[in-house]
N, C-alpha and C positions, 0 to 999 in steps of 0.2 A: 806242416808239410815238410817232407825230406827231400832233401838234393837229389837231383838226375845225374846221376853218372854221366860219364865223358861223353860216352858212347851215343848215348842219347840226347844228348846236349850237342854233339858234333850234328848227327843226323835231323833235330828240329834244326838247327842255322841253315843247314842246307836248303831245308823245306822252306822256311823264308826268306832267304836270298831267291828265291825264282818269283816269290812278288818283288822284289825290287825293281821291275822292269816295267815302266810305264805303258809299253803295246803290250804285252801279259795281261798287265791287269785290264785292259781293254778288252781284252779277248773274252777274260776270267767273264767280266759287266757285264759284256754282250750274250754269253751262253748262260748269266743266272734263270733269266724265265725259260728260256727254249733251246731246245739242240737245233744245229744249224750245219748247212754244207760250209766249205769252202768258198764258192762263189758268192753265197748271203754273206759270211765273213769279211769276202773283200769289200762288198757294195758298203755293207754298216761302218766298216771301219777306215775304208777309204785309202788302205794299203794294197803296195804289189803282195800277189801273190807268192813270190818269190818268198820276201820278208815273213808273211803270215805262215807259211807255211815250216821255215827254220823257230818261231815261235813255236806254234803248235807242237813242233816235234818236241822242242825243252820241255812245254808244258805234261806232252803226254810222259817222256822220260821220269818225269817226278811225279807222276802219277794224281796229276792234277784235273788232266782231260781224258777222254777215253772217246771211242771215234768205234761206228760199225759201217759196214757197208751195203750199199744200197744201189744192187748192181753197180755201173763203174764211180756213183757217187760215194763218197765220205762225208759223216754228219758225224760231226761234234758236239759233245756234252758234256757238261762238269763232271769227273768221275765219282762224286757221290756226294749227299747233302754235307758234309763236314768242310767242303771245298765250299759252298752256298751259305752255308753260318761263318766263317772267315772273314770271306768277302764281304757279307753285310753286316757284322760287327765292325770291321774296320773300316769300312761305309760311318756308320753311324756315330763311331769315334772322330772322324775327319770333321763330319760334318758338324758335331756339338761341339769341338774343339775351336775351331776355324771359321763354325759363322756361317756357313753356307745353308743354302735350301733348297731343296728337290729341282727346281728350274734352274739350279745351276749345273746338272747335269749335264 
């Protein structure tokens, strides 16, 4: 296999510096099975608003989430399965690593 240029090497660091954030990745768990409003988001995650929503914005900026509307609601979704194989490779890696098991969710 040959090396990635800068270029692309700069832009993957980026894409994974936005998992480095513990409510991210929260959000990322939460929307794997279902897109969800705003308000299901706060309930599940048990964050202000406020907060969820400066998240959600990074997420969508990196093009990790994508959101339609639904008269004056917004629903959330993973912007496409590549974001869903990520998160649960590196699911699966944590968890063979580290010992844990599904109930420790």
């Amino acid at each position: 296999m040959r090396p990635i240029n800068d270029d692309i090497a700069y832009d993957l660091s980026d894409f994974f510096k936005i998992f480095g954030d513990p409510t991210r990745l929260k959000i990322l768990y939460t929307l794997l099975d279902h897109d969800m409003c705003v308000s299901e988001l706060v309930e599940a995650l048990g964050i202000n608003q406020s907060t969820l929503s400066h998240q959600l914005r990074l997420l969508r900026q990196n093009d990790l989430v994508k959101f339609k509307r639904d008269g004056k609601t917004v629903i959330y979704g993973l912007d496409d399965e590549h974001v869903g194989i990520l998160l649960r490779n590196g699911l699966e890696h944590i968890y063979h690593k580290n010992g844990y098991e599904e109930e420790d969710i």
